[in-house]
C-alpha atoms as one frame of an Amber mdcrd trajectory, in Angstrom:
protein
  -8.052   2.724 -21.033  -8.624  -0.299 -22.521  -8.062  -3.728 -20.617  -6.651
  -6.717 -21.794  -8.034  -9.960 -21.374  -5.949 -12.498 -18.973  -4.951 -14.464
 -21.205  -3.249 -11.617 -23.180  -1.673 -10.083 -20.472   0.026 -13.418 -19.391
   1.271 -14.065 -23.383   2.818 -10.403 -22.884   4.785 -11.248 -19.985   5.358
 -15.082 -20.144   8.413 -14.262 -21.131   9.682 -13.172 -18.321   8.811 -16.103
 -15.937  11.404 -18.535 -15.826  10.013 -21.734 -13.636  13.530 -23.051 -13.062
  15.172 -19.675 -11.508  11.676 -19.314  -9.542  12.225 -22.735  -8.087  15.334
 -22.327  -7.720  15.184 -19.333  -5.413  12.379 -20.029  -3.916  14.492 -23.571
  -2.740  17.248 -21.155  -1.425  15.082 -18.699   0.695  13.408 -21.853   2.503
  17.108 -23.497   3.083  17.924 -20.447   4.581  14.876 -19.691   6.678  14.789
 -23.327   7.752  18.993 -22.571   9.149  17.737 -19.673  10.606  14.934 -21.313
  12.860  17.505 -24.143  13.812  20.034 -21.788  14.958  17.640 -19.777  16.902
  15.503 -22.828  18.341  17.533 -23.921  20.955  17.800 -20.062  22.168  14.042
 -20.050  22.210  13.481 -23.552  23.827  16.026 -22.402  27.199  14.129 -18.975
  27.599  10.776 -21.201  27.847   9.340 -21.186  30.586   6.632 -23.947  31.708
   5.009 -22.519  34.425   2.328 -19.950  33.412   2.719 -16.482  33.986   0.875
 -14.617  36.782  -0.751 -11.685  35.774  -0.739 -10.314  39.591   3.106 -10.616
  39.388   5.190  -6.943  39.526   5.866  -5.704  35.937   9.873  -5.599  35.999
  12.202  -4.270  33.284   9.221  -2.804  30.911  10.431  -0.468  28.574   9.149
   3.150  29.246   6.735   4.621  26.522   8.221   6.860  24.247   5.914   9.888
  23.778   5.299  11.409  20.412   2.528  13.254  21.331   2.783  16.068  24.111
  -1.210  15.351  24.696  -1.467  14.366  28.534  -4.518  12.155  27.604  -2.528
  10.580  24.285   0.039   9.663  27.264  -1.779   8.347  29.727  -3.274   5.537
  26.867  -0.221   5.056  25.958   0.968   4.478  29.830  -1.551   1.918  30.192
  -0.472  -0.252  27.445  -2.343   1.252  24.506   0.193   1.428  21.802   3.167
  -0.566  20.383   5.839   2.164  20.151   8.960  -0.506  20.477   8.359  -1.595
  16.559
């Protein structure tokens, strides 16, 4: 296969880049990700806490780990906090 050089492969698809319509959707995903932080930023600032958290405090409310694996080992890792199964 033979490559072309950069400066053909932008003449081919030039075309196709409008500056204007970038710009202008690029301005509308920032308004709307800039409404979306200052709707959630109050939220955020009342669940703040300013004292630091104690690591030698009772682990309350933690979601159980979901096991995919019937491996007693895979579970026991898993258990301890070696895997992110709530994303």
């Amino acid at each position: 296969m033979k490559w072309a050089s950069g400066e053909e492969t932008m003449k081919a698809y030039l075309h196709l880049y409008d500056a204007a319509q970038h710009a202008k959707v690029q301005d509308s995903i920032h308004k709307q990700l800039h409404n979306s932080v200052n709707q959630q930023l109050p939220t955020l600032r009342r669940k703040r806490t300013d004292k630091p958290l104690d690591p030698r405090a009772p682990k309350t409310n933690l979601p159980q780990p979901v096991t995919v694996c019937s491996d007693p080992a895979y579970t026991y890792l898993i258990g301890l906090g070696g895997g992110n199964e709530s994303n």
